[in-house]
C-alpha positions in Angstrom: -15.5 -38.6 -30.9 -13.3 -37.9 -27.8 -13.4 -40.8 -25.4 -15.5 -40.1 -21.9 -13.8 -41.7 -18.7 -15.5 -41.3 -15.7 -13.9 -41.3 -12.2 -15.5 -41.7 -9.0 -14.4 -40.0 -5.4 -12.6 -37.4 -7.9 -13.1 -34.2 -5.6 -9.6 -34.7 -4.3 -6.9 -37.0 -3.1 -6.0 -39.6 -5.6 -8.7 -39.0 -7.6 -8.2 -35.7 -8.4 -5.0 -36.3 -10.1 -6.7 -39.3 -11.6 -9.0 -36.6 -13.1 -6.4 -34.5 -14.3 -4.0 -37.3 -15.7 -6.6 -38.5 -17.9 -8.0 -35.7 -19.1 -4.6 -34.4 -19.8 -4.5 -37.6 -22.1 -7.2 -36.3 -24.2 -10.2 -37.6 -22.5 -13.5 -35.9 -22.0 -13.9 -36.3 -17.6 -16.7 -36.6 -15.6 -15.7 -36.1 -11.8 -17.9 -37.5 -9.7 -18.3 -36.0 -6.1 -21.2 -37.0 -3.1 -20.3 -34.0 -0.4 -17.3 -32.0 -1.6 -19.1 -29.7 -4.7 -16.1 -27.1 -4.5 -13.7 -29.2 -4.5 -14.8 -31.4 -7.6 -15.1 -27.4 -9.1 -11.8 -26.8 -8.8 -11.1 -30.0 -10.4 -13.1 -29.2 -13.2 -11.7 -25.5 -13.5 -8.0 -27.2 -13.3 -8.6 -29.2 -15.9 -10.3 -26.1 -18.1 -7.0 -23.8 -17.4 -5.2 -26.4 -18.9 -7.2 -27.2 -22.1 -9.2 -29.4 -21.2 -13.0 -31.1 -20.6 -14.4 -31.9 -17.5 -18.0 -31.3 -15.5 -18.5 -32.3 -12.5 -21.6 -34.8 -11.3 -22.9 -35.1 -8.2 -23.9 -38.5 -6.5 -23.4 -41.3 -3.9 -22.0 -43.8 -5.9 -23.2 -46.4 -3.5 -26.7 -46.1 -4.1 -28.4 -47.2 -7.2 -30.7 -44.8 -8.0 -27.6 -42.3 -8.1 -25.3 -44.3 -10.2 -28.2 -44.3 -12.8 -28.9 -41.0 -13.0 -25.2 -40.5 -12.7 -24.3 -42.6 -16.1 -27.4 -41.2 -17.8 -26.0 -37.9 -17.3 -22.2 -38.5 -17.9 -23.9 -39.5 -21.3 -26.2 -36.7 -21.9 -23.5 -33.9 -21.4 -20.0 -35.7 -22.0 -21.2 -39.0 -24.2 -21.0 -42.6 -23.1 -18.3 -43.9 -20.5 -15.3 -45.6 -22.1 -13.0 -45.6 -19.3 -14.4 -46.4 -16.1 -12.1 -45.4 -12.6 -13.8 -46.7 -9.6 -12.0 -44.7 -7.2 -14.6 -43.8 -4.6 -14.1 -44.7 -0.8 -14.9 -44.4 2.8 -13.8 -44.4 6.3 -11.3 -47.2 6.8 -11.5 -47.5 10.7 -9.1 -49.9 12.3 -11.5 -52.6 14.3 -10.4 -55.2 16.6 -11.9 -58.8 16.3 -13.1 -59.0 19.1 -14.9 -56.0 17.8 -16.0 -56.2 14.7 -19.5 -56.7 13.8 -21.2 -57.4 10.7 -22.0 -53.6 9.9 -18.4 -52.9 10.0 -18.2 -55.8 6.9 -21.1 -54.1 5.3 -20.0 -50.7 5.2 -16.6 -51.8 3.3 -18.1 -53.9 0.8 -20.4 -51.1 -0.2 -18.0 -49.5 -1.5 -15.7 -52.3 -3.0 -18.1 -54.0 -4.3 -21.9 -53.1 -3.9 -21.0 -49.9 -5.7 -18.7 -50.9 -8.5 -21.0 -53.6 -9.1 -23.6 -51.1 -10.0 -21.1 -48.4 -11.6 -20.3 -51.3 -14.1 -23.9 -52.9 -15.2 -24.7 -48.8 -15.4 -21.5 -48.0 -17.8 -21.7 -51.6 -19.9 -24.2 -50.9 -22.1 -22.7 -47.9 -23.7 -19.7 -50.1 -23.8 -21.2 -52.4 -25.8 -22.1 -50.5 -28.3 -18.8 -48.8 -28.4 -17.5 -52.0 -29.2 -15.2 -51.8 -25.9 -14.3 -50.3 -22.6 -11.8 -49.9 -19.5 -12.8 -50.9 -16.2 -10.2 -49.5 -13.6 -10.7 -50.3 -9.8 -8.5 -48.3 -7.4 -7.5 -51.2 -5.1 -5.0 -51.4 -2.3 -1.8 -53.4 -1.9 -3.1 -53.7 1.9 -4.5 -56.5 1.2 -0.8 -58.3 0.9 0.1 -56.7 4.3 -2.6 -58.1 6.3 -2.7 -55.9 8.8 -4.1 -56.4 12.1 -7.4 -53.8 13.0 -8.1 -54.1 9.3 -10.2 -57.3 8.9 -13.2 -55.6 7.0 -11.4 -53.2 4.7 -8.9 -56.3 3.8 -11.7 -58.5 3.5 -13.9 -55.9 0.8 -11.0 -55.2 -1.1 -9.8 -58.4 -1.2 -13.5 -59.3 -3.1 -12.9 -56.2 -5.0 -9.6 -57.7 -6.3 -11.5 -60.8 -6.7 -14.5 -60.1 -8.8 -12.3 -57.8 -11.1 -10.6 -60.4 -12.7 -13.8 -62.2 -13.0 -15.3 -59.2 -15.0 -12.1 -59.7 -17.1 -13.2 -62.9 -18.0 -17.0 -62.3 -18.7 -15.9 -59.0 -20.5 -13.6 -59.8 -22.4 -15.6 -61.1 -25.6 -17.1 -57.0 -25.4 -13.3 -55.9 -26.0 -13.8 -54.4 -22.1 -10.6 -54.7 -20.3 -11.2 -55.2 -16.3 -8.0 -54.0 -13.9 -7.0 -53.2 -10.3 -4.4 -50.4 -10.0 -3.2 -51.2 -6.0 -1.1 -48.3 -4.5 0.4 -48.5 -1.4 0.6 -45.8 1.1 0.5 -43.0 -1.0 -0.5 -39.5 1.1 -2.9 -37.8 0.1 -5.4 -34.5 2.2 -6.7 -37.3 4.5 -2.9 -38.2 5.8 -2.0 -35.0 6.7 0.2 -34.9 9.9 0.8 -39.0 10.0 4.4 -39.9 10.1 5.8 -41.7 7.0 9.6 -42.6 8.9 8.8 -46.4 9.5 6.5 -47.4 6.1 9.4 -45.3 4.3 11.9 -47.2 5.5 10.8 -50.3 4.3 10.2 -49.2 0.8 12.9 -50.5 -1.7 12.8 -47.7 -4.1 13.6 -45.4 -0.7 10.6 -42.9 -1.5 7.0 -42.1 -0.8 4.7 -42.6 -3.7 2.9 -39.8 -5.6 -0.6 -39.6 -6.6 1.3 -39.1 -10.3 2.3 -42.7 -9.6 -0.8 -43.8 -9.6 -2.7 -42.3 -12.1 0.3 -42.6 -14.4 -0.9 -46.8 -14.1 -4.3 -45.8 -15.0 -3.3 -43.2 -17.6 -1.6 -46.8 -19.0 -4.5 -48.9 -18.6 -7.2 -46.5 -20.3 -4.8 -46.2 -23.0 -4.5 -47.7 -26.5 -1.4 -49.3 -25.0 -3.1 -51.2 -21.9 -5.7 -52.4 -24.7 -4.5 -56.0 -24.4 -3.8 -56.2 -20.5 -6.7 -57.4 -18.3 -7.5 -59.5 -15.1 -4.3 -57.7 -13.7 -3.3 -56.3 -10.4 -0.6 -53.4 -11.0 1.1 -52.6 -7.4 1.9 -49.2 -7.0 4.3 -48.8 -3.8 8.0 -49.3 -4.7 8.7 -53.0 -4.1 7.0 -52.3 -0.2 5.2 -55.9 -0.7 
């Protein structure tokens, strides 16, 4: 039976090539979109061109009810998640302290935790009964960089880092790996027009990361070959931290 991954936020940017890497692997993908339905269709149809399987599945990942129906019906039409990629995310404003409020700490964590909190207790009973899994959380090497403005984000994906490793722990006895893949600054659509001169030059390997970059880490993860590596944080960004 071909192994089902599902990835989250996979309408574009790095989940799109996410999307595409893994189902270039051999995997059965379900991309999951909440407002862009052409764009996760042209996923889909890339990944059909090139022989492929993919559907697309609408919902708000952040709200349980959705994530439900969303697992239910990855399983109905694909079969039961095996490879989880919790790639899904929102606005990243930069807030002052003085600033900041409460909210602002809510909206991150909904996302870097709240949601794959509920994307994993959906996914882990089919995992179970697999007899094993991959859970792959798109993290951010940001939170090594501490910048200033970024309290909130730093803050939720610190957590995000955090409970990962221990899922890794409680999981492990399932034969469910639990990973954080961390790029660095890696454009993507929502980058357009930024300039890349001073984060470039502080980059060892003297380049911008790719999207490939990353998903080449999560292609290794979901793969027979990542089978025994778990609690991890893999850094994707050149030697920049």
């Amino acid at each position: 039976m071909t192994a089902v991954a599902l990835v989250t936020g996979a309408s574009r940017g790095l989940g799109a090539v996410i999307a595409r890497r893994l189902a270039a692997d051999g995997l059965a993908v379900a991309v999951n979109y909440s407002r862009d339905a052409d764009g996760a269709a042209r996923v889909v149809n890339e990944i059909h061109a090139a022989g492929g399987a993919a559907e697309a599945f609408d919902a708000d990942v952040t709200h349980e009810p959705d994530v439900a129906a969303l697992v239910a019906g990855v399983a109905e039409r694909l079969g039961p998640v095996h490879v989880l990629v919790v790639n899904a995310t929102g606005p990243q404003p930069s807030v002052a302290l003085e600033d900041l409020t409460w909210q602002a700490h809510l909206d991150q964590l909904e996302f870097f935790v709240k949601s794959p909190t509920l994307l994993v207790q959906a996914v882990l009973p089919g995992m179970k009964e697999h007899g094993g899994g991959r859970v792959i959380q798109i993290g951010s090497d940001i939170v090594d960089r501490k910048l200033p403005g970024m309290s909130a984000y730093i803050a939720a994906k610190g957590a995000q880092h955090a409970i990962t490793q221990v899922w890794a722990r409680e999981l492990g006895p399932y034969g469910i790996t639990a990973n954080v893949v961390a790029p660095g600054w890696i454009p993507v659509e929502r980058h357009a027009g930024l300039d890349e001169s001073d984060y470039l030059a502080e980059v060892p390997l003297g380049r911008m990361g790719t999207p490939g970059d990353v998903a080449a880490a999560v292609s290794f993860l979901a793969s027979e070959g990542g089978a025994f590596v778990t609690g991890q944080r893999i850094t994707v960004n050149g030697g920049h931290t």
